[in-house]
C-alpha positions in Angstrom: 0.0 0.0 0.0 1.9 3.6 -0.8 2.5 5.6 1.9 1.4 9.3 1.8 3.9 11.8 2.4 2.9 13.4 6.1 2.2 17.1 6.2 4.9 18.1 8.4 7.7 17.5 5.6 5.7 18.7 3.2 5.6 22.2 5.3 9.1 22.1 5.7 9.7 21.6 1.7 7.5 24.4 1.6 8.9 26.9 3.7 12.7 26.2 2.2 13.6 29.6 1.0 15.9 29.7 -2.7 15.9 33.5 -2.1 20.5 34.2 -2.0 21.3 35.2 1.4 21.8 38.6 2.0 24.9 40.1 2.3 26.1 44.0 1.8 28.8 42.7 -0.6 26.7 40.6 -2.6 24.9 43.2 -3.0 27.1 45.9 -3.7 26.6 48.1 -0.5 30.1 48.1 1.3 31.5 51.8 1.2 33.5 52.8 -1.6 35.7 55.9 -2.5 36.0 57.1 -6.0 38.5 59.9 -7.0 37.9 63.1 -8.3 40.6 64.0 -10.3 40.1 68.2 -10.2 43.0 70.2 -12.0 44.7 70.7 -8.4 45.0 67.1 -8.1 46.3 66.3 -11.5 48.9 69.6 -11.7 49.7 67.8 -8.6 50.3 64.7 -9.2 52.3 65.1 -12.8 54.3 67.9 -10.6 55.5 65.0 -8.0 56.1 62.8 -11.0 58.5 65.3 -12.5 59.8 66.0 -9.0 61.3 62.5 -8.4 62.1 61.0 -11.8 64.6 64.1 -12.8 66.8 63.6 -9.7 67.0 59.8 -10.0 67.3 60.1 -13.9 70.3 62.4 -12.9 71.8 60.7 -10.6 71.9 57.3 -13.0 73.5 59.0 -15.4 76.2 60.7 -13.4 76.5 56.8 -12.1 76.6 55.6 -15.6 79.4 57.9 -16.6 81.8 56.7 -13.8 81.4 53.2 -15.4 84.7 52.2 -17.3 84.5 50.1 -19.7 86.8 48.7 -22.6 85.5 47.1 -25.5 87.5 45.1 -27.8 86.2 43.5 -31.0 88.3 40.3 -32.2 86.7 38.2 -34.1 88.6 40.6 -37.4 91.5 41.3 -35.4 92.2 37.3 -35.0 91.5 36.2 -38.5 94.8 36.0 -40.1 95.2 37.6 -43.4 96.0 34.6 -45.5 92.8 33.7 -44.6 90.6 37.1 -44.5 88.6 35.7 -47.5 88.3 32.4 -46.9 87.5 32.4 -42.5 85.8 29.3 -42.6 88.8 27.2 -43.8 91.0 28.9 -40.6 87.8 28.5 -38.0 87.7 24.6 -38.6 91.4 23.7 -39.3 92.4 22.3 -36.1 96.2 22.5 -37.5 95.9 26.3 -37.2 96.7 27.8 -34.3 93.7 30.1 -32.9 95.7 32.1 -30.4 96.2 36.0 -31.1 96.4 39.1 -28.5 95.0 42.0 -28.2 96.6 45.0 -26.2 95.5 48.2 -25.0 96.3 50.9 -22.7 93.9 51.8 -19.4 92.9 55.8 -19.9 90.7 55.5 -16.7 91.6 54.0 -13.6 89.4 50.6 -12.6 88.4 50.0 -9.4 87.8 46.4 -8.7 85.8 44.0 -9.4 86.4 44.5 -12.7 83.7 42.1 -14.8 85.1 40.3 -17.8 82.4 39.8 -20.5 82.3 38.3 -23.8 79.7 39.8 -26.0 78.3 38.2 -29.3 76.7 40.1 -32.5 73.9 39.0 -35.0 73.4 35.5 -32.9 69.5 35.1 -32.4 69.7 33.4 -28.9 65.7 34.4 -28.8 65.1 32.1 -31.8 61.9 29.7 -31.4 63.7 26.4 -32.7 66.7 27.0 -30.9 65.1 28.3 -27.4 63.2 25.3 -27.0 65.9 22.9 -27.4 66.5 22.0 -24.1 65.1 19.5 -21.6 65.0 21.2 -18.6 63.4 17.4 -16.3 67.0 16.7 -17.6 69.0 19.3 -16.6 67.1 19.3 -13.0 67.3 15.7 -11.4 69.1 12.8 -12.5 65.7 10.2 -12.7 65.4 12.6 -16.0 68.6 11.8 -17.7 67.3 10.0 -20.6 64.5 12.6 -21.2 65.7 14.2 -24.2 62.5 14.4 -26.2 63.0 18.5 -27.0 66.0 18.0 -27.9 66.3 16.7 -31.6 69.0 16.9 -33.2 71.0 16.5 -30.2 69.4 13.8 -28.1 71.4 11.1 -29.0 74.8 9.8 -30.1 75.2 8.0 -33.0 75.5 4.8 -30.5 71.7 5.4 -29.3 72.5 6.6 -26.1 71.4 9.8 -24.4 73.5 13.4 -24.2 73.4 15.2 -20.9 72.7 18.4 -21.4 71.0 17.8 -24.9 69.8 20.1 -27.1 71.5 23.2 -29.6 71.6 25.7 -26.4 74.0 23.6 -24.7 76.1 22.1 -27.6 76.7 25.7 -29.0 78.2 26.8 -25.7 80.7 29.7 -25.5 84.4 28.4 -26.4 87.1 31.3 -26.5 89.2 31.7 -23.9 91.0 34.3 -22.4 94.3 35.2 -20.8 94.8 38.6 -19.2 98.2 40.1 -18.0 99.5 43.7 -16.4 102.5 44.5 -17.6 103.6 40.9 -18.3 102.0 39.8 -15.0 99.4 37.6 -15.7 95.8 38.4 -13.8 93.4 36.1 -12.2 89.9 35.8 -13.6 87.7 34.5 -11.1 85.1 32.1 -12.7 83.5 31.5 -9.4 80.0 32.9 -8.5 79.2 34.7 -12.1 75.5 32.4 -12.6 72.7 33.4 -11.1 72.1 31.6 -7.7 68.5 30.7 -8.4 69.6 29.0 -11.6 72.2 26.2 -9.6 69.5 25.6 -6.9 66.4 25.0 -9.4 67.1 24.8 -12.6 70.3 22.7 -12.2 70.5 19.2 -11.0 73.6 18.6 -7.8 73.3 14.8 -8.9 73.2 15.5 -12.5 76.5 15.1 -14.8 77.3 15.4 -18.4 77.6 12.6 -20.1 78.0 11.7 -24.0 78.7 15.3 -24.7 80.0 16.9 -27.4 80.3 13.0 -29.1 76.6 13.4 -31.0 76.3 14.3 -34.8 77.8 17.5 -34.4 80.4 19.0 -32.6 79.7 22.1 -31.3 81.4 24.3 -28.6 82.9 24.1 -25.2 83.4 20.8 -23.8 82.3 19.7 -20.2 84.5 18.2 -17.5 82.1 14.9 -16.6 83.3 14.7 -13.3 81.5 18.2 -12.0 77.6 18.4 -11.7 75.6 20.6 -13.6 74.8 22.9 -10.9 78.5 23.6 -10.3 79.3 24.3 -14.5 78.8 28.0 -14.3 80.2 28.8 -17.5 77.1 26.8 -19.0 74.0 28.1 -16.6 75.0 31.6 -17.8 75.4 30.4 -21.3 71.8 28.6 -21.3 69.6 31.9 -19.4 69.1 32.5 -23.6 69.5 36.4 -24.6 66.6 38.5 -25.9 68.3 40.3 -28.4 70.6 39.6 -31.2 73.7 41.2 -29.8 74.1 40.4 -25.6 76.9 40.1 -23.4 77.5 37.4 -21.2 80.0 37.1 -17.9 83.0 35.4 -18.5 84.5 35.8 -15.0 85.7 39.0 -12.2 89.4 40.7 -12.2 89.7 41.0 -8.5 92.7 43.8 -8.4 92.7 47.2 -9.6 94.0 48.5 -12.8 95.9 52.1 -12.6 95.8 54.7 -15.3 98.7 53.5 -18.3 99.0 49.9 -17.8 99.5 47.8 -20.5 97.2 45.1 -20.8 97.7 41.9 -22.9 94.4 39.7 -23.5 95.8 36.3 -24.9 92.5 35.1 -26.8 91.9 31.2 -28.1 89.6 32.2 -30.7 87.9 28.8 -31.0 83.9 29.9 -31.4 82.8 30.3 -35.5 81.1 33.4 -35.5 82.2 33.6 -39.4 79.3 31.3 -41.0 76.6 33.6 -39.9 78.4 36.6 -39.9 78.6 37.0 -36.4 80.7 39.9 -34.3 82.7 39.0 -30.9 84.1 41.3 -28.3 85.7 40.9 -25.1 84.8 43.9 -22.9 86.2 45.0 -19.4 84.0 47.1 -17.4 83.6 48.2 -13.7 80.4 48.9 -12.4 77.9 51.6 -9.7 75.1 51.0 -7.5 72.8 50.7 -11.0 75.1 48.2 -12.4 77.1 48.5 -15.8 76.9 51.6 -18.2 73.6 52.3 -19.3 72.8 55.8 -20.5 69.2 54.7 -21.2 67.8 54.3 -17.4 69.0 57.6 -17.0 67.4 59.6 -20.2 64.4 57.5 -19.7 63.8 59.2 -16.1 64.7 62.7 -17.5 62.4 62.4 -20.2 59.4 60.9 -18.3 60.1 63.8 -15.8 60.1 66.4 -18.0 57.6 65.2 -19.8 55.4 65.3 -16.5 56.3 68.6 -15.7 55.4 69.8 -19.6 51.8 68.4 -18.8 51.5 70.2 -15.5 52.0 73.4 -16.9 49.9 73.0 -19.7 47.3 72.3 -17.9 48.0 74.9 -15.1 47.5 77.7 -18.4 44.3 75.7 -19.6 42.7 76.1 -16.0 43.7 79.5 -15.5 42.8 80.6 -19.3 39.3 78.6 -19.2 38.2 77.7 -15.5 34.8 75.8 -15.3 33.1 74.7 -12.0 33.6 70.9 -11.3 30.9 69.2 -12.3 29.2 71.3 -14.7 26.5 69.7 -16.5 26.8 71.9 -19.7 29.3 70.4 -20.5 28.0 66.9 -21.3 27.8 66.1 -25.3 24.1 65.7 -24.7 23.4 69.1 -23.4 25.9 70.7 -26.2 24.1 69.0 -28.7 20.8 70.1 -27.4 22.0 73.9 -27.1 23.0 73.4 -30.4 20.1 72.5 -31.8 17.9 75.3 -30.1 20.2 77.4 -32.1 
């Protein structure tokens, strides 16, 4: 026999409410503060703007012109001239020695640490194909070795087995050296501490070592000693945080002594990297550095410029409200009500 439903649950199915509980939020009554921006305010505001920017754009340039820095471009001044038409022959003819130098005279004094870069021209870094061909499981823990999916055509050796680091960033790796002396006394470059610390710890594994590289289908650049881990081969972390732009400088290593004013400096370069097939530019470049880093003109003209432009808008405006004041708020001046006084016209 069915059972009837008893009247008390259907008078509490009744009195179920599916009215949204009430809140001020919900309903968009919490107090709120919207700013008026009068013509005090903004002559204000682009005033302070104007105020701040021009001293610190000031004070970076000033900064930036107590930089030092030397560039040197070698990549012509190494290429012997039996072979200034013909660079690829001398680039991959191991018989021929790579080994020039390059001298020059310090016109400023440089105050330790002085950073030793090597910079690289027309090389697309920032290049789809080549930015992706890494395998960065691999390069993290050593469970990941054999990943080397991404990294086609250097994934493998022609024996099958896997390349640690795979991929084109890490085969083309940086591969001149350099040799600096003082006056026939040979400097130190420190190579020590030049990656970024957040790159050792995360992106590159303590348990992870090369293996297989450099022996693929192609040989590349720099070589790798197998018995370091990753997250201790500095020289490649910096080399693999890819570049941007087409012509970047990376650090080689840190000059810890100070060079005086007319010391003769001998740089003793292995030029080993083959910029010549795509028309590539190197440099090696000395430079000291302020509290906004290297030399960089930009940061500081970009701060002017904002400021003064700031200031420009201020006073502009200042002659337009002094010229043609109107009361805040004035309702004539909706399109509306122009239109309609227009038409009554």
């Amino acid at each position: 026999m069915a059972m009837e439903p008893s009247s008390s649950s259907s008078g509490q199915s009744k009195n179920i409410s599916r009215k949204p509980k009430y809140s001020r939020f919900s309903q968009q009554e919490l107090p709120a503060w919207q700013p008026i921006l009068t013509p005090g305010w903004v002559i204000s505001i682009f005033t302070f703007i104007g105020l701040v920017f021009i001293p610190i754009g000031v004070a970076s340039l000033f900064a930036s012109e107590r930089v030092v820095e030397v560039p040197l471009r070698y990549d012509d001044q190494c290429l012997p001239s039996l072979y200034s038409h013909d660079a690829m022959t001398y680039i991959k003819d191991d018989r021929i020695s790579k080994t020039c130098a390059v001298n020059f005279t310090v016109k400023n004094r440089m105050k330790a640490p002085i950073y030793v870069y090597y910079q690289l021209g027309n090389f697309y870094q920032n290049h789809r194909r080549y930015v992706t061909n890494r395998d960065d499981k691999q390069l993290r823990s050593k469970e990941d070795v054999n990943e080397v999916s991404k990294c086609h055509p250097e994934d493998y050796t022609p024996n099958g087995e896997p390349i640690v680091p795979c991929g084109l960033i890490a085969w083309s790796l940086f591969n001149d050296t350099y040799r600096i002396s003082n006056n026939n006394k040979d400097l130190v470059i420190n190579k020590k501490n030049i990656a970024w610390k957040s790159d050792q710890k995360a992106k590159f594994g303590s348990d992870v070592y090369p293996r297989n590289f450099q022996s693929g289908g192609l040989i590349g650049g720099a070589r790798l000693n197998e018995s370091i881990p990753l997250s201790e081969q500095e020289d490649l972390i910096v080399w693999m945080r890819t570049a941007a732009l087409p012509t970047f400088r990376k650090l080689y290593g840190k000059i810890e002594v100070d060079l005086d004013v007319n010391d003769e400096i001998t740089i003793v370069i292995e030029n080993n990297y083959n910029t010549y097939q795509f028309g590539g530019r190197k440099s090696v470049v000395l430079s000291t550095t302020t509290w906004i880093g290297g030399k960089n003109d930009f940061l500081g003209i970009a701060y002017i410029l904002i400021g003064g432009l700031s200031w420009l808008y201020s006073l502009v405006f200042l002659i337009m409200y002094m010229m043609r004041p109107r009361p805040l708020g004035d309702p004539t001046y909706l399109s509306w009500n122009r239109n309609h006084e227009s038409r009554r016209r």
